[in-house]
KEFIBA-341989 format. One record per residue (C-alpha): residue in three letters; x, y, z; residue number from 1. Coordinates in nm, 4 decimals, m for minus. Example, Ala and Ser with C-alpha at 12.3 -4.5 7.8 and 13.67 -1.06 7.14 Angstrom:
# residues 2
<site><res>ALA</res><east>1.2300</east><north>m0.4500</north><up>0.7800</up><n>1</n></site>
<site><res>SER</res><east>1.3670</east><north>m0.1060</north><up>0.7140</up><n>2</n></site>
This chain:
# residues 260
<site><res>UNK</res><east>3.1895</east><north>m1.9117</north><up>0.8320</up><n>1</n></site>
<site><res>UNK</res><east>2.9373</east><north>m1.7621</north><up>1.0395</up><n>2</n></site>
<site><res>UNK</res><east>2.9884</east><north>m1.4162</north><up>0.9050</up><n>3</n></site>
<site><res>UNK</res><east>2.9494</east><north>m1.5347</north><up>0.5629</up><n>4</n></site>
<site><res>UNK</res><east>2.6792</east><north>m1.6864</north><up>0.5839</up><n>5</n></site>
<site><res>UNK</res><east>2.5141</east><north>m1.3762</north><up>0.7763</up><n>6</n></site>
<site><res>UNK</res><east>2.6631</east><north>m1.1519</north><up>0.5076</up><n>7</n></site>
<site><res>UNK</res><east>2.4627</east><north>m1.3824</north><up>0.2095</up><n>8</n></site>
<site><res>UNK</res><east>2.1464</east><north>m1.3931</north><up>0.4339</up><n>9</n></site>
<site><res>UNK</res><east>2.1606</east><north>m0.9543</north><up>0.4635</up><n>10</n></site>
<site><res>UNK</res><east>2.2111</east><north>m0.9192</north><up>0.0431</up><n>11</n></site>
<site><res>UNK</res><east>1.9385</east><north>m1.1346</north><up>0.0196</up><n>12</n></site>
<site><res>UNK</res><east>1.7103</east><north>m0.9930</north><up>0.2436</up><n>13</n></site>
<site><res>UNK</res><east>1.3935</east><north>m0.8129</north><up>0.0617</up><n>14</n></site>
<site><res>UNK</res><east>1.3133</east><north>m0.4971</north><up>0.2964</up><n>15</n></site>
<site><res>UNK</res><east>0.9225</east><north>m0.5220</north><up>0.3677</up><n>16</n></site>
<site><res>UNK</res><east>0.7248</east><north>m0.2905</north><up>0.1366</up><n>17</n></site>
<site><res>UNK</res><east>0.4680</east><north>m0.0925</north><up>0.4338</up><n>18</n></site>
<site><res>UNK</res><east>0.2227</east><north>m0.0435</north><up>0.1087</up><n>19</n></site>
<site><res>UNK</res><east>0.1705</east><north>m0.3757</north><up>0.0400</up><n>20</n></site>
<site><res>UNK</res><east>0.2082</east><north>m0.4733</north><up>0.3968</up><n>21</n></site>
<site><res>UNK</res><east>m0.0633</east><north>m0.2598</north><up>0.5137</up><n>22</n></site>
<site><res>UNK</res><east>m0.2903</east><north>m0.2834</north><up>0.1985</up><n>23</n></site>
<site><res>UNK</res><east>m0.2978</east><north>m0.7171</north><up>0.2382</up><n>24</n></site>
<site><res>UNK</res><east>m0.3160</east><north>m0.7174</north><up>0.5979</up><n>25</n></site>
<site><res>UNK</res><east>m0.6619</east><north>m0.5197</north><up>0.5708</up><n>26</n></site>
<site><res>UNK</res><east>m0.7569</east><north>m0.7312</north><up>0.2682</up><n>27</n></site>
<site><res>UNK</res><east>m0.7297</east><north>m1.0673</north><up>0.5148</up><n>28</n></site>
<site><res>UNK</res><east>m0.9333</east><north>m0.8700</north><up>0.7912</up><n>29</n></site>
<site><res>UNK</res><east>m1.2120</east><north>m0.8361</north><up>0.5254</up><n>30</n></site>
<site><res>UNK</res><east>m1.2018</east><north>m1.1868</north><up>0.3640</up><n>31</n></site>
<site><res>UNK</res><east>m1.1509</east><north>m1.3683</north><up>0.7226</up><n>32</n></site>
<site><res>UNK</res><east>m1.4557</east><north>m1.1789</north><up>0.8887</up><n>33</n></site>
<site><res>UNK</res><east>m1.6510</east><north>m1.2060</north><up>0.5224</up><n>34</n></site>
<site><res>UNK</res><east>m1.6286</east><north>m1.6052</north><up>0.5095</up><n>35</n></site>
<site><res>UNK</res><east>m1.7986</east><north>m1.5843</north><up>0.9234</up><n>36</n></site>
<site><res>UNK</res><east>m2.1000</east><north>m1.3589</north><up>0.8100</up><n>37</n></site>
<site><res>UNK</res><east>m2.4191</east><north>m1.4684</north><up>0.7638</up><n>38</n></site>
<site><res>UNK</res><east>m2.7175</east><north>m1.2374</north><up>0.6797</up><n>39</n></site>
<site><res>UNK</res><east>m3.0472</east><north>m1.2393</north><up>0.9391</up><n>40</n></site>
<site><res>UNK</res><east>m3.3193</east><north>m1.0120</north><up>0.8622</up><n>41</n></site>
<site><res>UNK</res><east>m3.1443</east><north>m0.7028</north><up>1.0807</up><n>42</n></site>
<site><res>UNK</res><east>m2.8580</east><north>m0.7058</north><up>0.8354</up><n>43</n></site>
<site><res>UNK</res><east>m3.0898</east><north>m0.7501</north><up>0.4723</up><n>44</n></site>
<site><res>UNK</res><east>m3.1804</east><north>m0.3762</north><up>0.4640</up><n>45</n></site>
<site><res>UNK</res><east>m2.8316</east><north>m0.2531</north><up>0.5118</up><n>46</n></site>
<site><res>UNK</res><east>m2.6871</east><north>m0.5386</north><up>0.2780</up><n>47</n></site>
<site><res>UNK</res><east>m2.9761</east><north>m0.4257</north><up>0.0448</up><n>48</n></site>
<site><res>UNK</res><east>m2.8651</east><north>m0.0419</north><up>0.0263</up><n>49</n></site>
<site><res>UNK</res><east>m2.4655</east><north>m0.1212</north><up>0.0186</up><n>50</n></site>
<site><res>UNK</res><east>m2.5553</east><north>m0.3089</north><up>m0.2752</up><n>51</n></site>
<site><res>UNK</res><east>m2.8052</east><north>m0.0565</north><up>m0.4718</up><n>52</n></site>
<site><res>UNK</res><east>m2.4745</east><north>0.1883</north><up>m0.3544</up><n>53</n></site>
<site><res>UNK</res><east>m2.2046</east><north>0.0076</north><up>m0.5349</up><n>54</n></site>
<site><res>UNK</res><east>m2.4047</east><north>m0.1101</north><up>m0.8096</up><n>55</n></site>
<site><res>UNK</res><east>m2.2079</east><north>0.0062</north><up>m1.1378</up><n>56</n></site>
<site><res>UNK</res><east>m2.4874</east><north>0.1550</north><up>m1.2911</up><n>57</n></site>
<site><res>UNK</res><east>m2.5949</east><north>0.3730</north><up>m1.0164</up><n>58</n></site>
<site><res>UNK</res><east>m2.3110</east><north>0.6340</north><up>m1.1114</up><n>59</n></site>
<site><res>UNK</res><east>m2.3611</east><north>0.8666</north><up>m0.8762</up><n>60</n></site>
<site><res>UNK</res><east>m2.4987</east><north>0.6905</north><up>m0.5490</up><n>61</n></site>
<site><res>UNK</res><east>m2.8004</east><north>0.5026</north><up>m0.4504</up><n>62</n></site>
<site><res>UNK</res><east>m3.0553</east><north>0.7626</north><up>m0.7078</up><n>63</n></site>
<site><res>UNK</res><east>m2.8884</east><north>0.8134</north><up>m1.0433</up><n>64</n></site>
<site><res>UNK</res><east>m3.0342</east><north>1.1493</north><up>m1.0745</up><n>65</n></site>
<site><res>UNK</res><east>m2.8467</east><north>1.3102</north><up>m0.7936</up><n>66</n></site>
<site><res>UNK</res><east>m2.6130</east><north>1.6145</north><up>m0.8998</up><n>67</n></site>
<site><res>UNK</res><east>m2.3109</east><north>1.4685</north><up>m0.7027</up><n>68</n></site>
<site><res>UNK</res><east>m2.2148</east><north>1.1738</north><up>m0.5682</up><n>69</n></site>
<site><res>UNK</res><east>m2.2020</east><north>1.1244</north><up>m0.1885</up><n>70</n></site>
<site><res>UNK</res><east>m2.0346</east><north>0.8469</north><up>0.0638</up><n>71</n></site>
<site><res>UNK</res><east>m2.2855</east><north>0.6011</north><up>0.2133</up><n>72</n></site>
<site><res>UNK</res><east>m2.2388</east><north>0.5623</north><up>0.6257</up><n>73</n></site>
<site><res>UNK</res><east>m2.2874</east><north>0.2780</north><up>0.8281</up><n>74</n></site>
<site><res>UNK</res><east>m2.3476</east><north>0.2834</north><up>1.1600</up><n>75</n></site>
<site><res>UNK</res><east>m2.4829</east><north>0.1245</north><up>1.4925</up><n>76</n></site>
<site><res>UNK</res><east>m2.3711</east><north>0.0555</north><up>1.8416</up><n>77</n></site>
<site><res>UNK</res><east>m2.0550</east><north>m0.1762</north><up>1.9301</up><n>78</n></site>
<site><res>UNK</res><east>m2.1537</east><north>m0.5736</north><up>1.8694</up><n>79</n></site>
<site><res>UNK</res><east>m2.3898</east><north>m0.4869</north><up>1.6102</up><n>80</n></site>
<site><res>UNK</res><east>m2.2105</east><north>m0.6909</north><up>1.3307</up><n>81</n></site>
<site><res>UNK</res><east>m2.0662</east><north>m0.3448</north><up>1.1246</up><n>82</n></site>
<site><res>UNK</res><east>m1.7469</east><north>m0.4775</north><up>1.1210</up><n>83</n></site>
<site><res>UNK</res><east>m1.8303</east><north>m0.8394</north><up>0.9953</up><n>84</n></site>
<site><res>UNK</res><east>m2.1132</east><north>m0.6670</north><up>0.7480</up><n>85</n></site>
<site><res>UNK</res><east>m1.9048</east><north>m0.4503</north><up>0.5738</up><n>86</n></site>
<site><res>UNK</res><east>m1.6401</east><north>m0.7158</north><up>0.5130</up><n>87</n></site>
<site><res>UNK</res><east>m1.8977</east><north>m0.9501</north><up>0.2861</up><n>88</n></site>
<site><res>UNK</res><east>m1.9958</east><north>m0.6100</north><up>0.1314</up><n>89</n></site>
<site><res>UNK</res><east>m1.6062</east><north>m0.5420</north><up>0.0827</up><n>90</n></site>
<site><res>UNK</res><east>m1.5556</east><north>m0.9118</north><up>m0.0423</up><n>91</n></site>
<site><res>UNK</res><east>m1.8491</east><north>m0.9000</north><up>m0.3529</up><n>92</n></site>
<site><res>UNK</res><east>m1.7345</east><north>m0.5870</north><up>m0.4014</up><n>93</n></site>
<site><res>UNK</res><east>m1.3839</east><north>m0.7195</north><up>m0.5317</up><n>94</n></site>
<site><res>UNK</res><east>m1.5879</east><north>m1.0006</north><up>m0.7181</up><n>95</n></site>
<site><res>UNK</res><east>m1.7562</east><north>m0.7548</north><up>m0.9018</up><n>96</n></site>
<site><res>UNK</res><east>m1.4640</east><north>m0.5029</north><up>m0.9625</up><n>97</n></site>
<site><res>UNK</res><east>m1.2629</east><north>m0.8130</north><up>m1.0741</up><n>98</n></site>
<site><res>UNK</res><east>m1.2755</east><north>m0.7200</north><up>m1.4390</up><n>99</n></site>
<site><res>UNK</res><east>m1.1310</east><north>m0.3709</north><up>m1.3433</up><n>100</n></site>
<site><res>UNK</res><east>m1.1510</east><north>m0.0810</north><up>m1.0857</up><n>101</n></site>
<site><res>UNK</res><east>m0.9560</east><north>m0.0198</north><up>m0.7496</up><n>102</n></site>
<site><res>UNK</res><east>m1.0853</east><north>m0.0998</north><up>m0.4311</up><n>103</n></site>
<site><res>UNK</res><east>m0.9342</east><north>m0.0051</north><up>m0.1152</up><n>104</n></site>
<site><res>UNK</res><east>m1.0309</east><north>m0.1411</north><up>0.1905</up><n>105</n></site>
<site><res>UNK</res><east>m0.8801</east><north>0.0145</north><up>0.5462</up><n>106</n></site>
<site><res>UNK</res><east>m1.0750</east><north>m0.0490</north><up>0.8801</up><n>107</n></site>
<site><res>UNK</res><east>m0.9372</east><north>0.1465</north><up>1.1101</up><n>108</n></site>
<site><res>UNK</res><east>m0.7647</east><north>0.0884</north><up>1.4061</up><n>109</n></site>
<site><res>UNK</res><east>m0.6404</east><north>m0.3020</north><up>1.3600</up><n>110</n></site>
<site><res>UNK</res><east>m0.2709</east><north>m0.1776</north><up>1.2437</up><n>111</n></site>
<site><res>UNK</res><east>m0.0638</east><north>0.1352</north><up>1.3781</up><n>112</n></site>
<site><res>UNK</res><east>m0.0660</east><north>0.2409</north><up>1.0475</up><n>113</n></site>
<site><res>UNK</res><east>m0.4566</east><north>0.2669</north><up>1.0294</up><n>114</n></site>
<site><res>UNK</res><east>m0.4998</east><north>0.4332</north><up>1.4133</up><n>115</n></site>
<site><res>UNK</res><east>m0.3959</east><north>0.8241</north><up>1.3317</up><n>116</n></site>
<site><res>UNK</res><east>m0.4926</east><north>1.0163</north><up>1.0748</up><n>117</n></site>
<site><res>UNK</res><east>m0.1369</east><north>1.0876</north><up>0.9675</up><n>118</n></site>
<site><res>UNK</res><east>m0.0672</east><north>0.7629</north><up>0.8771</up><n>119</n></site>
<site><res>UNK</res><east>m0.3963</east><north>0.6585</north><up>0.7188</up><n>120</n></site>
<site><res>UNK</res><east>m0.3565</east><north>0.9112</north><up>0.4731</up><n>121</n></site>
<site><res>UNK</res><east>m0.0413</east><north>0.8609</north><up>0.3891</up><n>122</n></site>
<site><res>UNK</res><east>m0.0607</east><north>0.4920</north><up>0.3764</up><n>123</n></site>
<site><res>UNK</res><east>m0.4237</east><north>0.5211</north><up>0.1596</up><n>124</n></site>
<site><res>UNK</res><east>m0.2105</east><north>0.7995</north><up>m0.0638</up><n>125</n></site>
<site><res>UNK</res><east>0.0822</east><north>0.5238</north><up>m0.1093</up><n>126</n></site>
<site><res>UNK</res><east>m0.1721</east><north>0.3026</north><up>m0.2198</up><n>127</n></site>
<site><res>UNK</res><east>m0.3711</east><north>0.5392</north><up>m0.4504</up><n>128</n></site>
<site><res>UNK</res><east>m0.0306</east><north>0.6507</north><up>m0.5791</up><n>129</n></site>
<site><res>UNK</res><east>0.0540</east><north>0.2966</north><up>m0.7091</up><n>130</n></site>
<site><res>UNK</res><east>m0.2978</east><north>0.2047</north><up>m0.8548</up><n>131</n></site>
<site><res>UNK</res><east>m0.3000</east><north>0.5167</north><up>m1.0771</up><n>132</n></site>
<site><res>UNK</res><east>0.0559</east><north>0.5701</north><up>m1.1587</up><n>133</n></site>
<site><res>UNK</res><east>0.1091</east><north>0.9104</north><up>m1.0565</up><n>134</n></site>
<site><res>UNK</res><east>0.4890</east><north>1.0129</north><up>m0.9751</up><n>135</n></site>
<site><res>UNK</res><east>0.4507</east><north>1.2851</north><up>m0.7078</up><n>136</n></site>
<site><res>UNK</res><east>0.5540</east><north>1.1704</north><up>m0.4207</up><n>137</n></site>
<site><res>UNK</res><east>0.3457</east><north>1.1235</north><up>m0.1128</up><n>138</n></site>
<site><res>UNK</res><east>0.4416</east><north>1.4254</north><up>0.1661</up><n>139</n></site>
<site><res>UNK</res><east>0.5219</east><north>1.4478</north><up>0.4527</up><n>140</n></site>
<site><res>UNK</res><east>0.3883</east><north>1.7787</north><up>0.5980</up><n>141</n></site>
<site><res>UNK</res><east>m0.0075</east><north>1.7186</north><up>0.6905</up><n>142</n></site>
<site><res>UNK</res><east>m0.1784</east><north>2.0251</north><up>0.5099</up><n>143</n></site>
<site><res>UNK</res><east>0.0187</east><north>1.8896</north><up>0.1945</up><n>144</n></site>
<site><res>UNK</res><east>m0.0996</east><north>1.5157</north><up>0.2652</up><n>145</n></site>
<site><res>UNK</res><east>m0.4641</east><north>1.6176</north><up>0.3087</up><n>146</n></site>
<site><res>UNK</res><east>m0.4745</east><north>1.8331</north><up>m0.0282</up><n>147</n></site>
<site><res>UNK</res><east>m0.3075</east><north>1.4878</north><up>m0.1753</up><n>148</n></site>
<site><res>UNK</res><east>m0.5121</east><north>1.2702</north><up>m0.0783</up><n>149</n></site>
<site><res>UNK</res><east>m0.8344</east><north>1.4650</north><up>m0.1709</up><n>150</n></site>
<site><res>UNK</res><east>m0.6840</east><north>1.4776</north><up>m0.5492</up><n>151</n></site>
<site><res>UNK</res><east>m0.5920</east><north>1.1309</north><up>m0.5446</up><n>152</n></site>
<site><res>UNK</res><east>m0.9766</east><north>1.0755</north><up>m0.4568</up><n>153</n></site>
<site><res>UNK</res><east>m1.1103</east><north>1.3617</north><up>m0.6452</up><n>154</n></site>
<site><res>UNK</res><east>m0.9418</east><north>1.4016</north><up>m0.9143</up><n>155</n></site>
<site><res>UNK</res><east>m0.7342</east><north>1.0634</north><up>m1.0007</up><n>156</n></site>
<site><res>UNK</res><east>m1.0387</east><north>0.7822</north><up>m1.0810</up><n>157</n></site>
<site><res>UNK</res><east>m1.1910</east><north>0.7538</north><up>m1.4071</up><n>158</n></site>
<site><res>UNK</res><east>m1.4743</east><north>0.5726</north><up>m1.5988</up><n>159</n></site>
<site><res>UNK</res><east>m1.2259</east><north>0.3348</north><up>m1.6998</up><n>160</n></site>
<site><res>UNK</res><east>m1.0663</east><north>0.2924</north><up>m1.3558</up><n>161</n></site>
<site><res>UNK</res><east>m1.2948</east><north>0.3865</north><up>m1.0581</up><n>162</n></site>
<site><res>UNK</res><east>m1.2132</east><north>0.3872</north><up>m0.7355</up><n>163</n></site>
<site><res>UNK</res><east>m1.4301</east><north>0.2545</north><up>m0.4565</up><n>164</n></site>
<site><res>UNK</res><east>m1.3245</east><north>0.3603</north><up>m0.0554</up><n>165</n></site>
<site><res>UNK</res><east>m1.3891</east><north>0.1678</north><up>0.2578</up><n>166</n></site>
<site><res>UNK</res><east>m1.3493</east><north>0.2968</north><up>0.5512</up><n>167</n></site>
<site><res>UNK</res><east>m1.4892</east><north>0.1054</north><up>0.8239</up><n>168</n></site>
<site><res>UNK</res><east>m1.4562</east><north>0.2738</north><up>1.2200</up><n>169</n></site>
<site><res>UNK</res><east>m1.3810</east><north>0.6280</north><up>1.1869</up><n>170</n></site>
<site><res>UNK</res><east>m1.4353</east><north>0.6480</north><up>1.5539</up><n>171</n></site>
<site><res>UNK</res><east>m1.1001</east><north>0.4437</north><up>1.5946</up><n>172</n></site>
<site><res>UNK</res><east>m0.8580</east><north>0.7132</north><up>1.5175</up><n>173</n></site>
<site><res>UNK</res><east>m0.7277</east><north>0.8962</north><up>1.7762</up><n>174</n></site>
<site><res>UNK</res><east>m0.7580</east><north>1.2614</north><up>1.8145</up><n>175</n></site>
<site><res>UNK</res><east>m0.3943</east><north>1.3732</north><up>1.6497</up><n>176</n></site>
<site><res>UNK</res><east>m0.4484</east><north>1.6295</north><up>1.3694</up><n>177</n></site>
<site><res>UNK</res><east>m0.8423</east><north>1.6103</north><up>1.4807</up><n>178</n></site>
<site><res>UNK</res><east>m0.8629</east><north>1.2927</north><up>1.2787</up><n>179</n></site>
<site><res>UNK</res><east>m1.2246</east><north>1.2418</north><up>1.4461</up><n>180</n></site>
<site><res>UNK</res><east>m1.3209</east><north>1.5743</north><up>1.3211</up><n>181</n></site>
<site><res>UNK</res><east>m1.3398</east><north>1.4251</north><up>0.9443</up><n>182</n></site>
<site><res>UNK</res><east>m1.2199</east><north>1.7215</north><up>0.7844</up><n>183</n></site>
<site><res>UNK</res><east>m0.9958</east><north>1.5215</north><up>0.5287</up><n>184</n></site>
<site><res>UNK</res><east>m1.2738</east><north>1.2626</north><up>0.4043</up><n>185</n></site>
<site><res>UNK</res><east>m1.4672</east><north>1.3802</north><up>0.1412</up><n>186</n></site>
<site><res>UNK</res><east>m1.8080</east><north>1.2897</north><up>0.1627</up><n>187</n></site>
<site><res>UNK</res><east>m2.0544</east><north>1.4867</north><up>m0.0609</up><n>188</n></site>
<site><res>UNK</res><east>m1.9595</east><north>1.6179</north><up>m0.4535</up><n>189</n></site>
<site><res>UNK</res><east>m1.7643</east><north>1.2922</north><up>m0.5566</up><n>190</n></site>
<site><res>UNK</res><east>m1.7145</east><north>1.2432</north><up>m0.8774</up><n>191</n></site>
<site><res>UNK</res><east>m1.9735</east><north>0.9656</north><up>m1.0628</up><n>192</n></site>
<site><res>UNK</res><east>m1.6886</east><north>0.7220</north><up>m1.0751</up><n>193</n></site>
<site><res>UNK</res><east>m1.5875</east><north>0.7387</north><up>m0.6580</up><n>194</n></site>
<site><res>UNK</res><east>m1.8236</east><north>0.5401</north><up>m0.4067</up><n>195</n></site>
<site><res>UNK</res><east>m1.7151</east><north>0.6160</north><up>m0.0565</up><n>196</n></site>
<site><res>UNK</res><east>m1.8568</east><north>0.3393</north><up>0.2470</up><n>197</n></site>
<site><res>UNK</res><east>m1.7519</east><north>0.4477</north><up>0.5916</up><n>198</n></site>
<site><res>UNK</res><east>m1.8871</east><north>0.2955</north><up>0.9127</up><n>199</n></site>
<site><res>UNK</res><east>m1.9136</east><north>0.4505</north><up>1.2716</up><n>200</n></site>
<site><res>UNK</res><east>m2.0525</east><north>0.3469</north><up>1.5856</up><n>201</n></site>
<site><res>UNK</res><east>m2.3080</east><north>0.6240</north><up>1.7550</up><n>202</n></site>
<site><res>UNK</res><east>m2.1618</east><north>0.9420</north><up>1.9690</up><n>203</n></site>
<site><res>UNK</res><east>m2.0218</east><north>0.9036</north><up>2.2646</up><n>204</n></site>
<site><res>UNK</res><east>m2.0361</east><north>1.2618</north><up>2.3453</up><n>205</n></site>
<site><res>UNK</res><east>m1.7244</east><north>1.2632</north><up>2.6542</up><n>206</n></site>
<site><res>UNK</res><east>m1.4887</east><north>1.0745</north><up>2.3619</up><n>207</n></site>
<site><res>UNK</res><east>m1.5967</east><north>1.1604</north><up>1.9843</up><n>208</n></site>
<site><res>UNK</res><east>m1.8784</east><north>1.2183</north><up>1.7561</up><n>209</n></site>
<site><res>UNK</res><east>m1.8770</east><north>1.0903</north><up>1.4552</up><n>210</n></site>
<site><res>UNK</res><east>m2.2642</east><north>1.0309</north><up>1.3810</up><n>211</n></site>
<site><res>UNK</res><east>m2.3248</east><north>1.3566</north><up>1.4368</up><n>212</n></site>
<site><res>UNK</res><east>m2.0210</east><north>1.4913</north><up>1.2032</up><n>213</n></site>
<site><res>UNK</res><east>m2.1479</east><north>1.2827</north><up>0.9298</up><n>214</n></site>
<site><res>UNK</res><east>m2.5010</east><north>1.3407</north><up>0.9572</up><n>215</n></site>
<site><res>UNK</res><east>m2.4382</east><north>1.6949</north><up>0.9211</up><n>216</n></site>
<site><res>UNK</res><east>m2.1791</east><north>1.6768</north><up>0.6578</up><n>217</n></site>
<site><res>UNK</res><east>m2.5219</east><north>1.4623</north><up>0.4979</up><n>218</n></site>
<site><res>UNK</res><east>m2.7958</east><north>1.6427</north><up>0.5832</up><n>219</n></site>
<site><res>UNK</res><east>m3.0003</east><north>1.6711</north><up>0.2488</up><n>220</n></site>
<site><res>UNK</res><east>m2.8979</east><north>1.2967</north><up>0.1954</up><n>221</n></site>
<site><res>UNK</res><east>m3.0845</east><north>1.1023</north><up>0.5000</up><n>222</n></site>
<site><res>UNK</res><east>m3.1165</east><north>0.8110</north><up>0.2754</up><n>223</n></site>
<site><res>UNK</res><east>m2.7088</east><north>0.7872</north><up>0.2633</up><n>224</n></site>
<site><res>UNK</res><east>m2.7263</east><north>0.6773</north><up>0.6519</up><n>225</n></site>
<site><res>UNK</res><east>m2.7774</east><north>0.3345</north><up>0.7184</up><n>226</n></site>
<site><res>UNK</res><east>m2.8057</east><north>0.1995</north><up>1.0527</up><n>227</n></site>
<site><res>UNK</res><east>m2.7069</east><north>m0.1685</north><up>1.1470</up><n>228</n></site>
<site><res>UNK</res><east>m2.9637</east><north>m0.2889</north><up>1.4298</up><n>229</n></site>
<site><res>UNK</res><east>m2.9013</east><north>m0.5162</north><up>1.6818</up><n>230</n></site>
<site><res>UNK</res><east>m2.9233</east><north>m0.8809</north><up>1.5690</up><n>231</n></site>
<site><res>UNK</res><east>m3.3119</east><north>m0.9846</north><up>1.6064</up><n>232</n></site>
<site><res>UNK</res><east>m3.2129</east><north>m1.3829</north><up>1.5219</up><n>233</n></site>
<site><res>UNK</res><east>m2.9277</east><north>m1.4773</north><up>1.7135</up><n>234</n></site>
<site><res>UNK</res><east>m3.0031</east><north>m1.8477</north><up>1.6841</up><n>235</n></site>
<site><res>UNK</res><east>m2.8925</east><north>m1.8187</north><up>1.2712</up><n>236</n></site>
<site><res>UNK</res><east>m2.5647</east><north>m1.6461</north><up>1.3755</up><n>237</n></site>
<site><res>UNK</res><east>m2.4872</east><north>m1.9215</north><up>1.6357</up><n>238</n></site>
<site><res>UNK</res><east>m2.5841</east><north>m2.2167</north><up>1.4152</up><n>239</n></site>
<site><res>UNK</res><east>m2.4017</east><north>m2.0325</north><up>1.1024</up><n>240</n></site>
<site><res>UNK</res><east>m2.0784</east><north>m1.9849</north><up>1.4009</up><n>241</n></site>
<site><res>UNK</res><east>m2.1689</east><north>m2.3476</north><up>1.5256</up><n>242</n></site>
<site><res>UNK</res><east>m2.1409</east><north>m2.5013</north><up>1.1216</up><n>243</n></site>
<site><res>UNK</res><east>m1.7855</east><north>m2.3254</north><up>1.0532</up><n>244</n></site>
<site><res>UNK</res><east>m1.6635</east><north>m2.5172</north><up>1.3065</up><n>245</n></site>
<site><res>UNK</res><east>m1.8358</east><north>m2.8352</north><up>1.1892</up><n>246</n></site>
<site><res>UNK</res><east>m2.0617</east><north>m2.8635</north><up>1.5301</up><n>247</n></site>
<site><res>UNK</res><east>m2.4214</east><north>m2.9031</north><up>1.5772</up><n>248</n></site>
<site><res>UNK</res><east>m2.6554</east><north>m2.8309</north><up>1.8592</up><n>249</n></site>
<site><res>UNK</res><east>m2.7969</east><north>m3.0863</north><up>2.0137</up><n>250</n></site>
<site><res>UNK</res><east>m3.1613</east><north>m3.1491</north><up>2.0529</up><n>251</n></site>
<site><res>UNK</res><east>m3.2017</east><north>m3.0395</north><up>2.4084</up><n>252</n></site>
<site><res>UNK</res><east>m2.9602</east><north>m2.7159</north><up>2.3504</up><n>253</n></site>
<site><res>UNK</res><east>m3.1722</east><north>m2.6149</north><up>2.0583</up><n>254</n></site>
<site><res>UNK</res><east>m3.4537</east><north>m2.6608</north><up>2.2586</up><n>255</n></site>
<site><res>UNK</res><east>m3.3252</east><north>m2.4457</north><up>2.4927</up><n>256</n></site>
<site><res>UNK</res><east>m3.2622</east><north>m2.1752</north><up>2.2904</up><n>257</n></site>
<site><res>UNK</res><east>m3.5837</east><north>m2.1785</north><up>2.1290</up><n>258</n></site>
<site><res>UNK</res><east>m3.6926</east><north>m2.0907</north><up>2.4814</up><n>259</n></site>
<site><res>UNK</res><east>m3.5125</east><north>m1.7896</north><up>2.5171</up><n>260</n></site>
């Protein structure tokens, strides 16, 4: 009987599809951290620029009249809100693309399959792969994955289905195939219909520099870098934190932090 029944429950298993896996467990990072942000006036400018960025008629970044299209960096130091930012930008983002258009959304780091370069790509190429129906199949070899996934991002997107990239925490990867080195992201000549977001935190020059790499990968595009300051109103943030959880200050606690 036992052996039966544990024969029935292996032809019905469904094996776990690591595409769909990966590409929902970053969509419930964004949406959980999105429904916990609230903007204060360090966040507006940044908000501000993400959304001139992604707006649908600025076709080829934040000035229309640029040649090429280029990626739009985020960055500050660790505890700045980046992470939490870029979700609520990631969330309207879907709202808007609703209609039509592929978003992908990785941040880096939160899943094995988003901490080496290796994998990234060839999880962000599975992805890709499926949204655009191409049949190639994703390799193996990592010269052959980076020259796929720059014509899946290059080459693949359209007017009628554009593709818009987050990346958020570059710094995250580890050092394998020198995935801090950002030679496989493409971040200047995109076509009209690709908008690129990554996010970084500053160098930390005994461990990786990724500011740096970006700025000069950037450097005729200063207005592309966008840095997230330290939070200048904590007092919103706690009482937004405080609200979620359906508490209140009292009178003498918000008097106290008035006084700070």
């Amino acid at each position: 009987m036992i052996e039966s029944i544990c024969a029935g429950a292996q032809k019905l298993a469904v094996e776990p599809d690591a595409v769909v896996e990966e590409a929902r467990q970053h969509l419930r990072f964004a949406l959980v951290r999105a429904g916990k942000f609230t903007s204060t006036s360090s966040t507006k400018r940044v908000e501000d620029a993400a959304e001139r960025y992604l707006r649908p008629g600025a076709e080829n970044g934040i000035a229309k009249e640029e040649e090429s299209g280029t990626a739009l960096v985020i960055y500050g130091r660790s505890g700045a809100g980046k992470t939490y930012l870029l979700s609520r930008v990631m969330a309207q983002c879907l709202d808007a693309r609703a209609a039509g258009g592929c978003v992908v959304i990785r941040f880096l780091g939160t899943t094995p399959r988003s901490s080496n370069v290796h994998a990234l790509l060839t999880s962000l190429c599975g992805q890709l792969r499926r949204l655009y129906g191409k049949e190639p199949a994703v390799p193996s070899d990592f010269a052959n994955l980076r020259a796929y996934f720059a014509e899946a991002v290059m080459e693949w997107p359209s007017a009628e289905q554009p593709l818009t990239l987050f990346i958020d925490s570059v710094d995250q990867l580890d050092d394998s195939n020198a995935g801090r080195r950002l030679e496989w992201l493409p971040v200047t000549r995109l076509p009209a219909h690709v908008k690129l977001v990554v996010s970084t935190l500053p160098d930390y020059p005994a461990e990786f520099q990724c500011l740096s790499i970006l700025q000069a990968k950037l450097a005729r595009e200063e207005d592309h870098l966008i840095e997230v300051k330290t939070i200048s109103e904590p007092e919103i943030v706690l009482e937004h934190l405080l609200q979620l959880l359906g508490r209140t200050l009292t009178a003498r606690e918000t008097a106290s932090t008035d006084s700070l």
